[in-house]
N, CA, C and O atoms as a Maestro MAE file, in Angstrom:
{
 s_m_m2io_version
 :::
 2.0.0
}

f_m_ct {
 s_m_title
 :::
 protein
 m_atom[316] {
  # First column is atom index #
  i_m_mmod_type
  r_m_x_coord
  r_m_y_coord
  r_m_z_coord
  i_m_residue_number
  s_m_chain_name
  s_m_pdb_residue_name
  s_m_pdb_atom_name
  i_m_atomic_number
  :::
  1 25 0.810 -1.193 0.000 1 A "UNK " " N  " 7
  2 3 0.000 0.000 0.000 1 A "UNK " " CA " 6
  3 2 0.862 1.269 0.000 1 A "UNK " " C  " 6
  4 15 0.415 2.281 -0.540 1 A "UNK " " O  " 8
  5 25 2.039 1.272 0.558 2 A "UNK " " N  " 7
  6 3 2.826 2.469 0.591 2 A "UNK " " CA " 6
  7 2 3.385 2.864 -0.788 2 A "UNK " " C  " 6
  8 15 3.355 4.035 -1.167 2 A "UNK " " O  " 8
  9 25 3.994 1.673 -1.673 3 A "UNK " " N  " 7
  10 3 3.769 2.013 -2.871 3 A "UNK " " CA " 6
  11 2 3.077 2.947 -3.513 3 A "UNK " " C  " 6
  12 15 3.550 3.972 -4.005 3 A "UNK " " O  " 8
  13 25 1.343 2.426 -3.521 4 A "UNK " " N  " 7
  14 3 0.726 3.255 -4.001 4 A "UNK " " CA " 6
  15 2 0.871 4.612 -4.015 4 A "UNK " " C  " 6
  16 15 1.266 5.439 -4.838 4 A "UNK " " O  " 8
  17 25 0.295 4.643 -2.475 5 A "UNK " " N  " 7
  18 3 0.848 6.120 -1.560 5 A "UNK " " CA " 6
  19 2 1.867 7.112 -2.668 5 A "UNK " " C  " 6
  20 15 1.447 8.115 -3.245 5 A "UNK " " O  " 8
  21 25 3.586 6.440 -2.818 6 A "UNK " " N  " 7
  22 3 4.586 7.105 -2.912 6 A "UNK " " CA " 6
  23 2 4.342 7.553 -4.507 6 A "UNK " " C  " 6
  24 15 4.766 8.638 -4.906 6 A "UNK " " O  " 8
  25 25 3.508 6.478 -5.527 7 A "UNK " " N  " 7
  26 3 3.343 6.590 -6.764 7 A "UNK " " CA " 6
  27 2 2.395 7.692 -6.580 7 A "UNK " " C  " 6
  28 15 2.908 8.547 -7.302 7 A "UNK " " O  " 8
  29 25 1.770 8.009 -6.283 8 A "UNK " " N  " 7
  30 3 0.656 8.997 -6.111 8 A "UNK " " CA " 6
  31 2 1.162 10.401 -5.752 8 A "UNK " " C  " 6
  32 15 0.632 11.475 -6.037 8 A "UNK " " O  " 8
  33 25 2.316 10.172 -5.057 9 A "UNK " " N  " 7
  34 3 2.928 11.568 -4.648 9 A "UNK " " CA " 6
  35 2 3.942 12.151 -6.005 9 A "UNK " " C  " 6
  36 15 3.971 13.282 -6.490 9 A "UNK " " O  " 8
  37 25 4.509 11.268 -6.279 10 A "UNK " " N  " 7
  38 3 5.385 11.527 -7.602 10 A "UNK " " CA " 6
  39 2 4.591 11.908 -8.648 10 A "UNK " " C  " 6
  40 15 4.943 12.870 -9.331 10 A "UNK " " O  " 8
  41 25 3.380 11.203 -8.939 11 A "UNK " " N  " 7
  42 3 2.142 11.860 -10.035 11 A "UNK " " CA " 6
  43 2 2.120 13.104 -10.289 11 A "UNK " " C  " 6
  44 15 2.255 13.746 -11.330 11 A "UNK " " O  " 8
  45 25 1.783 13.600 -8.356 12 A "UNK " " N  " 7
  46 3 1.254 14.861 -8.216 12 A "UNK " " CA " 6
  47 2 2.131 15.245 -8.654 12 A "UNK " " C  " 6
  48 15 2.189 15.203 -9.883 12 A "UNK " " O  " 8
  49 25 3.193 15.779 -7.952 13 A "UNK " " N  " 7
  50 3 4.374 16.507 -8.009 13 A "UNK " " CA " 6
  51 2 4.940 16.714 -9.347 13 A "UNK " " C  " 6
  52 15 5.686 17.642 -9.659 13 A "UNK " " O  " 8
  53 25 4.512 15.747 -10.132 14 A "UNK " " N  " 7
  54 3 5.232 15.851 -11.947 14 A "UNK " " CA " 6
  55 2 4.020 16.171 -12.250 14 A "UNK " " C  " 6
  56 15 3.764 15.316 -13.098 14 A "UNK " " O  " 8
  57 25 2.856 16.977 -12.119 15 A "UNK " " N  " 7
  58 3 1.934 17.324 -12.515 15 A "UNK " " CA " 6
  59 2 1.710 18.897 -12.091 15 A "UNK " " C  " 6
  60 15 0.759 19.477 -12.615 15 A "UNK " " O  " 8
  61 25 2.150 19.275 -11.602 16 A "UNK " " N  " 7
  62 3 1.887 20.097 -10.629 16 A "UNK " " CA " 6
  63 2 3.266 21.063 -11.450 16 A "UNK " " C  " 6
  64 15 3.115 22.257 -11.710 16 A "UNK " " O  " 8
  65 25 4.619 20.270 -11.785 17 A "UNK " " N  " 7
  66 3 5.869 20.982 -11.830 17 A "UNK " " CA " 6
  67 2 5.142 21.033 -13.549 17 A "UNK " " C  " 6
  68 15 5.029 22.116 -14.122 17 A "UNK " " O  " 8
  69 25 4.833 20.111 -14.012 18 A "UNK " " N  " 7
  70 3 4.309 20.410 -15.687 18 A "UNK " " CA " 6
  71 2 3.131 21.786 -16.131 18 A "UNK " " C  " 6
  72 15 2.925 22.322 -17.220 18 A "UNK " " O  " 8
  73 25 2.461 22.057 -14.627 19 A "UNK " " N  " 7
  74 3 1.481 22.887 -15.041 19 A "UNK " " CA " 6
  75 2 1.992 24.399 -15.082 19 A "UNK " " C  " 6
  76 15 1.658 25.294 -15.859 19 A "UNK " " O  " 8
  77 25 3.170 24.434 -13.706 20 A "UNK " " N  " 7
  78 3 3.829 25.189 -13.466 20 A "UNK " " CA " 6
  79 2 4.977 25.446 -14.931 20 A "UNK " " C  " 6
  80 15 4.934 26.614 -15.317 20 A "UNK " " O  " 8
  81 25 5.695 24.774 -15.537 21 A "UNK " " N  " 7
  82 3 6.507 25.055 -16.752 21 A "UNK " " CA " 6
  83 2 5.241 25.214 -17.777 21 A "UNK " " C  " 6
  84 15 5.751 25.043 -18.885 21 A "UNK " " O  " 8
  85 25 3.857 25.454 -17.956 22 A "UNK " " N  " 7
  86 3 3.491 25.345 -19.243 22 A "UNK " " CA " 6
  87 2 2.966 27.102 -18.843 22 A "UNK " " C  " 6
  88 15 2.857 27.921 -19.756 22 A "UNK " " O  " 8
  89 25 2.745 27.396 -17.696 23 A "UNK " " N  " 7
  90 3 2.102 28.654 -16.908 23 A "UNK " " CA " 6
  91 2 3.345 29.746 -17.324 23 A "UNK " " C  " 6
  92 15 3.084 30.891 -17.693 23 A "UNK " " O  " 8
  93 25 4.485 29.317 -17.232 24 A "UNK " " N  " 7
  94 3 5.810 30.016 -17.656 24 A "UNK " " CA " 6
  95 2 6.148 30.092 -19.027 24 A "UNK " " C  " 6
  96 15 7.107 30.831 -19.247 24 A "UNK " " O  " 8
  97 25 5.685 29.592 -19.930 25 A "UNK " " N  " 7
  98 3 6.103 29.131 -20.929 25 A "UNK " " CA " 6
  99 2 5.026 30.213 -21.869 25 A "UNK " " C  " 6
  100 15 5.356 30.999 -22.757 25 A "UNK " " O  " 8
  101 25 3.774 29.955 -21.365 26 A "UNK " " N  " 7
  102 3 2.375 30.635 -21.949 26 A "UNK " " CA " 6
  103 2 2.891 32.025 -21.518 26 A "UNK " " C  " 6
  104 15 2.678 32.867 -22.390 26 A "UNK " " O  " 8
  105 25 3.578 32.553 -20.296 27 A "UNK " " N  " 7
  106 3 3.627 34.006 -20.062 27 A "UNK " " CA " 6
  107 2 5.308 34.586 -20.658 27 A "UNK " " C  " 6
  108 15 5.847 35.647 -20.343 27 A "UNK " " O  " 8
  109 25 5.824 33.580 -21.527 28 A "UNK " " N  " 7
  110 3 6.768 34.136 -21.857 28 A "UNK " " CA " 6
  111 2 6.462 34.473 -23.243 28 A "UNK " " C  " 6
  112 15 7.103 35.466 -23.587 28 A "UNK " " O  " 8
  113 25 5.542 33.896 -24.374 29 A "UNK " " N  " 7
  114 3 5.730 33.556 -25.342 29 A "UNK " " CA " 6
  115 2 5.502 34.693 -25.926 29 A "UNK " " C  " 6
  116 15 6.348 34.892 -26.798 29 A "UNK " " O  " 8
  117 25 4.295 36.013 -25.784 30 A "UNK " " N  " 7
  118 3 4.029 36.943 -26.428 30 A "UNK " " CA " 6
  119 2 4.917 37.917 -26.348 30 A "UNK " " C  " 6
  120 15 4.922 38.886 -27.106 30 A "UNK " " O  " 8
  121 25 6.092 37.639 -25.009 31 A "UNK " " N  " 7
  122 3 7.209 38.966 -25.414 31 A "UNK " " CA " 6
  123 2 8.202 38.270 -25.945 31 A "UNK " " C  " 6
  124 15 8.613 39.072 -26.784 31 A "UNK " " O  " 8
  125 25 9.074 37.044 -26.059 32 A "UNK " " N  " 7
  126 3 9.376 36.346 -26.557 32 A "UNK " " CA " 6
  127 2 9.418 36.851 -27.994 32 A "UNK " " C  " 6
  128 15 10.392 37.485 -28.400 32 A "UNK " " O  " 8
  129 25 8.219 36.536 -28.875 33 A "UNK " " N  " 7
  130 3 7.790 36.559 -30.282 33 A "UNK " " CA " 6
  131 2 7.738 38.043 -30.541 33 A "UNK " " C  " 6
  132 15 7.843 38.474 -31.689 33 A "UNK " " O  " 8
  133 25 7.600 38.728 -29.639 34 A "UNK " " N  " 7
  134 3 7.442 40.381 -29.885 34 A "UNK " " CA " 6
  135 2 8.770 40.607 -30.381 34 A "UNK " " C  " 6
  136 15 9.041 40.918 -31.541 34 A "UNK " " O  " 8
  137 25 9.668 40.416 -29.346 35 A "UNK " " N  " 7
  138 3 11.415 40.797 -29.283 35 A "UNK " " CA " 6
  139 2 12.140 40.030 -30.407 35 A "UNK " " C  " 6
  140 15 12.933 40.539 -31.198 35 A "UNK " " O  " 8
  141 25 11.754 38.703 -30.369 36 A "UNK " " N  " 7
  142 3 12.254 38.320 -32.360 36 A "UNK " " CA " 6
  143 2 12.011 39.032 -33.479 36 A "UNK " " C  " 6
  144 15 12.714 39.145 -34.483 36 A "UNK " " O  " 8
  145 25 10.770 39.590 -33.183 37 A "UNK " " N  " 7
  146 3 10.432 40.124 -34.896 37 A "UNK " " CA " 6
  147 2 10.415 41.519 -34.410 37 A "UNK " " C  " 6
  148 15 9.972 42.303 -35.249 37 A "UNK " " O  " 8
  149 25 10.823 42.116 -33.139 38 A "UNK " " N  " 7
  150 3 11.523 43.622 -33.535 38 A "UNK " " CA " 6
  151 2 10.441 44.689 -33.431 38 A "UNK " " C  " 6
  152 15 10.428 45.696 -34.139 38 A "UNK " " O  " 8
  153 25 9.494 44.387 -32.459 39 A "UNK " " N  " 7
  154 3 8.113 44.645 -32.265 39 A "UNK " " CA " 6
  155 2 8.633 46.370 -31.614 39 A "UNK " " C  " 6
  156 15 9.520 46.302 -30.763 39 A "UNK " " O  " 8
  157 25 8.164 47.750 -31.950 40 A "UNK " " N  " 7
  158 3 8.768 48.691 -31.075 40 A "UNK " " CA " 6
  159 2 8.652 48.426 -29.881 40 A "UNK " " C  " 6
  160 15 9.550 48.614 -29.060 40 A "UNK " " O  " 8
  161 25 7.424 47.910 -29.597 41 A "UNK " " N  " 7
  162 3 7.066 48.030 -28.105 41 A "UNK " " CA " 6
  163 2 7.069 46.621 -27.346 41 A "UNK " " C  " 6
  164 15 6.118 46.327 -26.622 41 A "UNK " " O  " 8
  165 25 7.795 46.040 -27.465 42 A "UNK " " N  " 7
  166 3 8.306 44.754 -27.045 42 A "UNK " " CA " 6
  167 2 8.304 44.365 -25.722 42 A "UNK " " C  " 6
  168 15 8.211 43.204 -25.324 42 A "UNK " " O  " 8
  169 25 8.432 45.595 -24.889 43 A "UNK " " N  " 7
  170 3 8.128 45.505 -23.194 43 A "UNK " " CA " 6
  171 2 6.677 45.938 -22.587 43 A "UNK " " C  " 6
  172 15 6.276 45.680 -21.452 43 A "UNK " " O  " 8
  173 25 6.025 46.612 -23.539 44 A "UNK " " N  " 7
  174 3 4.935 46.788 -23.449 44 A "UNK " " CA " 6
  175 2 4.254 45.105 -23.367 44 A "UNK " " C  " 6
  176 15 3.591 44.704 -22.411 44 A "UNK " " O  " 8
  177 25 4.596 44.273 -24.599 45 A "UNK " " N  " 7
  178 3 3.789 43.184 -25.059 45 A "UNK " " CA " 6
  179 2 4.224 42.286 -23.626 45 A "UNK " " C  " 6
  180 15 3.408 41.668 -22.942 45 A "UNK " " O  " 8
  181 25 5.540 42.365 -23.384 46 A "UNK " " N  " 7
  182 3 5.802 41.184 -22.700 46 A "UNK " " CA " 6
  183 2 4.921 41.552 -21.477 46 A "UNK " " C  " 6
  184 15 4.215 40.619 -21.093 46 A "UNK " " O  " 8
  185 25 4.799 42.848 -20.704 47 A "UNK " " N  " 7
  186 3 4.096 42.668 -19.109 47 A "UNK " " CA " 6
  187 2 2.868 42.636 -19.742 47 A "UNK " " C  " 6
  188 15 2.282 41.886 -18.962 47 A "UNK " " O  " 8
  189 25 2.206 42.859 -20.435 48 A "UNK " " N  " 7
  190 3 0.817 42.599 -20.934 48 A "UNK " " CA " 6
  191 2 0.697 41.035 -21.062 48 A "UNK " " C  " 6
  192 15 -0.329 40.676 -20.483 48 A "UNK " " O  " 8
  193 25 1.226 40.217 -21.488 49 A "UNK " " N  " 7
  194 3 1.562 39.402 -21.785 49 A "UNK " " CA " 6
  195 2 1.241 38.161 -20.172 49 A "UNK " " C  " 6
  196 15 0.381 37.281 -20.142 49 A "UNK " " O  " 8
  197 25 1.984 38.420 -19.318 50 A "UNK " " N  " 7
  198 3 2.471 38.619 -18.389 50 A "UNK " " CA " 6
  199 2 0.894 38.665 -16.901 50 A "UNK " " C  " 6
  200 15 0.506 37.881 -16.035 50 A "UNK " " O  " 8
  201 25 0.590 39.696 -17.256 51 A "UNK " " N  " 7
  202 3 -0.425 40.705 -16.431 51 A "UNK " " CA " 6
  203 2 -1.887 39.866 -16.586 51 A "UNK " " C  " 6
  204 15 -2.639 39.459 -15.700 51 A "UNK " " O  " 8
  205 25 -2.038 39.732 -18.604 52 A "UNK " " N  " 7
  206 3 -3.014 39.085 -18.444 52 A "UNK " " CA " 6
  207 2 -3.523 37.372 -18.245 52 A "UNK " " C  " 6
  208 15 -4.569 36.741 -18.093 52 A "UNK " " O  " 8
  209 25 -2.172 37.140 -18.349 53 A "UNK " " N  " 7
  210 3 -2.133 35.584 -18.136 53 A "UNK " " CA " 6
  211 2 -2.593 35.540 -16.399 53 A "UNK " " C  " 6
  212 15 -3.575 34.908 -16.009 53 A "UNK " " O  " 8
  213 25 -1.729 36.293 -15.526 54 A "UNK " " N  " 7
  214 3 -1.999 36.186 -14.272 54 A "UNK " " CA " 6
  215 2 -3.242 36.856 -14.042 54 A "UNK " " C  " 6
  216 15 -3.335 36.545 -12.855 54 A "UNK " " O  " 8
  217 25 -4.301 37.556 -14.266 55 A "UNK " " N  " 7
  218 3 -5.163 38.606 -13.682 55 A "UNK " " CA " 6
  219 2 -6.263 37.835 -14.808 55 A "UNK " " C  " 6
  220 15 -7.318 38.436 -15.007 55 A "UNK " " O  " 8
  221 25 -6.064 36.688 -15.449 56 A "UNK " " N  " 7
  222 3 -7.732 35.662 -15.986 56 A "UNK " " CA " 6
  223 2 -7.350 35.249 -16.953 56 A "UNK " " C  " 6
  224 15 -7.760 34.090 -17.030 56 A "UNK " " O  " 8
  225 25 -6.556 35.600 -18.123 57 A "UNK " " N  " 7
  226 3 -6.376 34.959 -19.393 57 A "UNK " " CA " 6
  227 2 -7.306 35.436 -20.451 57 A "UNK " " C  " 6
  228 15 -7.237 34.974 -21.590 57 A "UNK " " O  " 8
  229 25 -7.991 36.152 -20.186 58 A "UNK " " N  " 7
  230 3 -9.185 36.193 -21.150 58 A "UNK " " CA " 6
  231 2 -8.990 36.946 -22.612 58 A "UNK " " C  " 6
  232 15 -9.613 36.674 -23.639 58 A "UNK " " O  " 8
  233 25 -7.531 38.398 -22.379 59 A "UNK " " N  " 7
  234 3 -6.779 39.265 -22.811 59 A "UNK " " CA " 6
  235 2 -5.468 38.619 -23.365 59 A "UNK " " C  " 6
  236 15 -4.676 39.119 -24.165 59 A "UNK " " O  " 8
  237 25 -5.422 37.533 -22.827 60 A "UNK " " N  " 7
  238 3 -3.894 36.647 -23.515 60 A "UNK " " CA " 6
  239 2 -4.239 36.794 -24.748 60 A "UNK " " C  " 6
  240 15 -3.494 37.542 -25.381 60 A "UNK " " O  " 8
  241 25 -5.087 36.355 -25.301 61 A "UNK " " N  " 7
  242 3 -4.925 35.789 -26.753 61 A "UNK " " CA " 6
  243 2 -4.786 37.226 -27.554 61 A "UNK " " C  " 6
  244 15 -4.218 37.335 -28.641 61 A "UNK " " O  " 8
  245 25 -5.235 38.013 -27.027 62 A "UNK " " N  " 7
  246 3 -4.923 39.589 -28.137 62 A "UNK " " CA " 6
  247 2 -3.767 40.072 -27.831 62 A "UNK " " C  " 6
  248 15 -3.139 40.659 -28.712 62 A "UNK " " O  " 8
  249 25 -3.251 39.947 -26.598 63 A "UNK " " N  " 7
  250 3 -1.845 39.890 -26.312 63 A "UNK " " CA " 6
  251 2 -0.656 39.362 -27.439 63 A "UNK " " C  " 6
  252 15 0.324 39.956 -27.889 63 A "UNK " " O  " 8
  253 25 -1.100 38.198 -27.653 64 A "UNK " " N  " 7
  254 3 -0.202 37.357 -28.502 64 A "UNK " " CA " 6
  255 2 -0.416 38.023 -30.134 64 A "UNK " " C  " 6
  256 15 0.469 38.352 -30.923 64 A "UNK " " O  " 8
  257 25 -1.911 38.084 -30.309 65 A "UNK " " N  " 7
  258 3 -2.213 38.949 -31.472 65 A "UNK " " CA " 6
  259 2 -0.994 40.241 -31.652 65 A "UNK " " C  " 6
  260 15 -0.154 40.522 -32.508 65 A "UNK " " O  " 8
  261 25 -1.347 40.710 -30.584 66 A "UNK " " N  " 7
  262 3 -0.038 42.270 -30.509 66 A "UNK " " CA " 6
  263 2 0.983 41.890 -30.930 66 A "UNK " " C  " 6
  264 15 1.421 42.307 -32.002 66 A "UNK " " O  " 8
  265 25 1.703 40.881 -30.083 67 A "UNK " " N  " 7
  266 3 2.961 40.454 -30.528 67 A "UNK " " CA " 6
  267 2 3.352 40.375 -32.216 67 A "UNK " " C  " 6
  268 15 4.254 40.994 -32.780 67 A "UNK " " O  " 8
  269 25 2.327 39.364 -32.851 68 A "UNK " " N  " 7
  270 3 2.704 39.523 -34.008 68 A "UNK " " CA " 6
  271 2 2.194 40.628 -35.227 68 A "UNK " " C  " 6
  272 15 2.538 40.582 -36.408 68 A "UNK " " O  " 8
  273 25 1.580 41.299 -34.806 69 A "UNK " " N  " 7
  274 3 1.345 42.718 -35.465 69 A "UNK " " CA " 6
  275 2 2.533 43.139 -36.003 69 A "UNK " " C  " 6
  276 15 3.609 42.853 -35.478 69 A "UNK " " O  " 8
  277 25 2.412 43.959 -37.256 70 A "UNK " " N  " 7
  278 3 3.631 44.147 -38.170 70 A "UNK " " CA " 6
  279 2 3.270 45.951 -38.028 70 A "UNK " " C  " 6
  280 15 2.144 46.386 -38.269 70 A "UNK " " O  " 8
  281 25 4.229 46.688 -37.677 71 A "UNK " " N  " 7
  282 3 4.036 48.428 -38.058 71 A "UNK " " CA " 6
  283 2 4.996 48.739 -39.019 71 A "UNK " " C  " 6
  284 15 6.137 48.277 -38.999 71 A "UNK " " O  " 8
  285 25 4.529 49.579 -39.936 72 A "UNK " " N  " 7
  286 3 5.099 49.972 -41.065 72 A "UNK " " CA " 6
  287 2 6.008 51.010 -40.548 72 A "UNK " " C  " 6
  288 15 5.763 51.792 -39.629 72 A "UNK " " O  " 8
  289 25 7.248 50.912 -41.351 73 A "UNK " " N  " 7
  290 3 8.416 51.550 -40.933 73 A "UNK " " CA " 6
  291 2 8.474 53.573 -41.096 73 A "UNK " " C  " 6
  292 15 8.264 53.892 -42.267 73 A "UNK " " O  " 8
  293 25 8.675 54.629 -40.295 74 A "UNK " " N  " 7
  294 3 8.479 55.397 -40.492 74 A "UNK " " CA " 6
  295 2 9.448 56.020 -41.544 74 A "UNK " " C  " 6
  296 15 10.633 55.748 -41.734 74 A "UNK " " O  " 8
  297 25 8.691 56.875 -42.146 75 A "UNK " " N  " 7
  298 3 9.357 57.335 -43.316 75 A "UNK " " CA " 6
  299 2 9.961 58.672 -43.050 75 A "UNK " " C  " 6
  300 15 9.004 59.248 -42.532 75 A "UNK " " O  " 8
  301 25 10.828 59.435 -43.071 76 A "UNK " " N  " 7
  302 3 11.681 60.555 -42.948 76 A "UNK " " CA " 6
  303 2 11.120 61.517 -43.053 76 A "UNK " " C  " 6
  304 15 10.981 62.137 -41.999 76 A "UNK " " O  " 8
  305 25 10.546 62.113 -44.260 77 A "UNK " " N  " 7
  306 3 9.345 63.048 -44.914 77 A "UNK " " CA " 6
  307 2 8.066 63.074 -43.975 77 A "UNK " " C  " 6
  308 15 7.314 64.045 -44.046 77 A "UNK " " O  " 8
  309 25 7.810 62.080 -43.136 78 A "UNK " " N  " 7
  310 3 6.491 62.265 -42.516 78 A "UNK " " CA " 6
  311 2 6.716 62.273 -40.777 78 A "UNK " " C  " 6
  312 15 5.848 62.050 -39.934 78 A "UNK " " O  " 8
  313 25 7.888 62.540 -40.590 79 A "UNK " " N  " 7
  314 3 7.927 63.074 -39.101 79 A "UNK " " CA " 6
  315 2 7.947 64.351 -38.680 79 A "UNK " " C  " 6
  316 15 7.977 64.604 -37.476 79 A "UNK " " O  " 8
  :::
 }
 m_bond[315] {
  # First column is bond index #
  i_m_from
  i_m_to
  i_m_order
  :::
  1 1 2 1
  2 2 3 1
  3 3 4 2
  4 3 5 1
  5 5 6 1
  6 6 7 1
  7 7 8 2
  8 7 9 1
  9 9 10 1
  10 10 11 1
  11 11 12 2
  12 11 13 1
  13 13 14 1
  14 14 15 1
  15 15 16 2
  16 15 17 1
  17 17 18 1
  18 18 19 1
  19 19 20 2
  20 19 21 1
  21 21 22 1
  22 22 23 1
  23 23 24 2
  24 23 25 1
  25 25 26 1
  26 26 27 1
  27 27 28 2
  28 27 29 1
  29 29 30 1
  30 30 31 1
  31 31 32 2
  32 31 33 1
  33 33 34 1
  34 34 35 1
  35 35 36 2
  36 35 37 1
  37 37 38 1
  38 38 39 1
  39 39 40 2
  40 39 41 1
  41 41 42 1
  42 42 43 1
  43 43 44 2
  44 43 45 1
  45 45 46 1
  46 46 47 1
  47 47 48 2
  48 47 49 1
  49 49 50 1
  50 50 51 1
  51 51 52 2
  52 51 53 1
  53 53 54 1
  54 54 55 1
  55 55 56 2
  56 55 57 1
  57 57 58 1
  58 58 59 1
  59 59 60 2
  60 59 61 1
  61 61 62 1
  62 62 63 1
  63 63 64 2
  64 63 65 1
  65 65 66 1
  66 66 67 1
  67 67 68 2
  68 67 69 1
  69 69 70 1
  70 70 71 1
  71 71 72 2
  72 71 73 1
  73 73 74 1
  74 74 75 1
  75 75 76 2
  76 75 77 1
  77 77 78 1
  78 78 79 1
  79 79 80 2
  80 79 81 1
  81 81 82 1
  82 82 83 1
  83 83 84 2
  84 83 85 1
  85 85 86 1
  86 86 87 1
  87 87 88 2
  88 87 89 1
  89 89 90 1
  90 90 91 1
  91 91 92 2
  92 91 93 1
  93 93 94 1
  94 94 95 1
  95 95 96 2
  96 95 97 1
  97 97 98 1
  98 98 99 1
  99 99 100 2
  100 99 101 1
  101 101 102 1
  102 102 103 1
  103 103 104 2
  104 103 105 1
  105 105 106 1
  106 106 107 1
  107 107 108 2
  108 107 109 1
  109 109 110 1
  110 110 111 1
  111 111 112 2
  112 111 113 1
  113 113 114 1
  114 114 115 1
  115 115 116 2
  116 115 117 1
  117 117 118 1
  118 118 119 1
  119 119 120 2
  120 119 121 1
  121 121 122 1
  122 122 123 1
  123 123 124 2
  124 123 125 1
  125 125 126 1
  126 126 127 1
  127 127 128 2
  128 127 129 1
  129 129 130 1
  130 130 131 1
  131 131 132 2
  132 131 133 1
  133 133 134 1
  134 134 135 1
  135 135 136 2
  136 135 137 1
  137 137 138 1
  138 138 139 1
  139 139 140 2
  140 139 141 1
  141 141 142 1
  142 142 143 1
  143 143 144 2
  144 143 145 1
  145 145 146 1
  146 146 147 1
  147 147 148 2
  148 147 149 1
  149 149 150 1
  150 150 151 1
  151 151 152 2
  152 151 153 1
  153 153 154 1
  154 154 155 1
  155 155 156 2
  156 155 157 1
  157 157 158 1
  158 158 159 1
  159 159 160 2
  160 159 161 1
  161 161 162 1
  162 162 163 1
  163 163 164 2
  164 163 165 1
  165 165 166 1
  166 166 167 1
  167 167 168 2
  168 167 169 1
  169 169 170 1
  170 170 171 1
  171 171 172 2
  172 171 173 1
  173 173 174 1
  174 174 175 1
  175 175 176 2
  176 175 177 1
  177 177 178 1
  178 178 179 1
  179 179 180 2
  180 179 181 1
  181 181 182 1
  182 182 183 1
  183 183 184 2
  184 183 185 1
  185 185 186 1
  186 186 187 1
  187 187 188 2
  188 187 189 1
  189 189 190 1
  190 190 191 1
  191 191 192 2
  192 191 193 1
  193 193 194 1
  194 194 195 1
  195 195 196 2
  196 195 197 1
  197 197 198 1
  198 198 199 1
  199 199 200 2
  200 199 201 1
  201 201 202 1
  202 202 203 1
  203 203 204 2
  204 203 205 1
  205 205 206 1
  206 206 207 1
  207 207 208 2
  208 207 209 1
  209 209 210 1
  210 210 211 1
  211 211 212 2
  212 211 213 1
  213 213 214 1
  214 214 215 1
  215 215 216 2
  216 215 217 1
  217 217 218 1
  218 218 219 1
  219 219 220 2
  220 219 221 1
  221 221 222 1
  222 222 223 1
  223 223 224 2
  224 223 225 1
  225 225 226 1
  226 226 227 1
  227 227 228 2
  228 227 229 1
  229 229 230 1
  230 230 231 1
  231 231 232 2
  232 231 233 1
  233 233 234 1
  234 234 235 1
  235 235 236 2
  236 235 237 1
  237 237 238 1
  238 238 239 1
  239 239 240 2
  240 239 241 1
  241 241 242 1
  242 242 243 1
  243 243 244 2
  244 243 245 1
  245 245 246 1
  246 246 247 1
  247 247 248 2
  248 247 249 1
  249 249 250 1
  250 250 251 1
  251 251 252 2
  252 251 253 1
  253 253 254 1
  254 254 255 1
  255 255 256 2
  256 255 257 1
  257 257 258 1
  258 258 259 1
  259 259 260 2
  260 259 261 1
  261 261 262 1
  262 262 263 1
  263 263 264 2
  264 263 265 1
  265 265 266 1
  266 266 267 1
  267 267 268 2
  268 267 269 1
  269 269 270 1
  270 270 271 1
  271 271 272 2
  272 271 273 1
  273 273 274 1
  274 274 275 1
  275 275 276 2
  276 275 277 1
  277 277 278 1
  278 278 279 1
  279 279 280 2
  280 279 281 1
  281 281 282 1
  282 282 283 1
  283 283 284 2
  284 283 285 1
  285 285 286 1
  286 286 287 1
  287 287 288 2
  288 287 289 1
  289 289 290 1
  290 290 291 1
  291 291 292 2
  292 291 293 1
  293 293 294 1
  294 294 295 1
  295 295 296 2
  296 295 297 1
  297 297 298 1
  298 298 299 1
  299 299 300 2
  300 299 301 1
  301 301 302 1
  302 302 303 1
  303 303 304 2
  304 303 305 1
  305 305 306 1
  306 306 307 1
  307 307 308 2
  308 307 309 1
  309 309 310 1
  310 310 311 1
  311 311 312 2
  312 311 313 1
  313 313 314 1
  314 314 315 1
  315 315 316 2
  :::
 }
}
């Protein structure tokens, strides 16, 4: 029976450390992808990123949208 017990604790614990690396992984990815492709506002995306993963998720996914948003490069003549 202690078996069981000890198999049951190791479950948790590799379940628990997997939910925890996917929770890190999901709040890295939109500044992550921002800062590869050169996003201006790249620190903006990442605590947004960040903020809404922790405070419900509901805002993640436009988050990530942001990230890959493309802005057209400013032109000289129009500043």
């Amino acid at each position: 029976m202690a078996f069981i017990d000890l198999f049951a604790w190791i479950v948790l614990v590799v379940v628990i450390l997997t939910a925890m690396a996917i929770f890190v992984a999901l709040g890295m990815m939109p500044g992550h992808i921002a800062r590869k492709r050169g996003h201006p506002w790249h620190e903006a995306v990442t605590v947004g990123g960040w903020a809404t993963l922790i405070f419900g998720f509901v805002l993640w996914p436009l988050v990530l949208i942001w990230a890959y948003v493309d802005f057209p490069a400013r032109n000289e003549a129009n500043k």
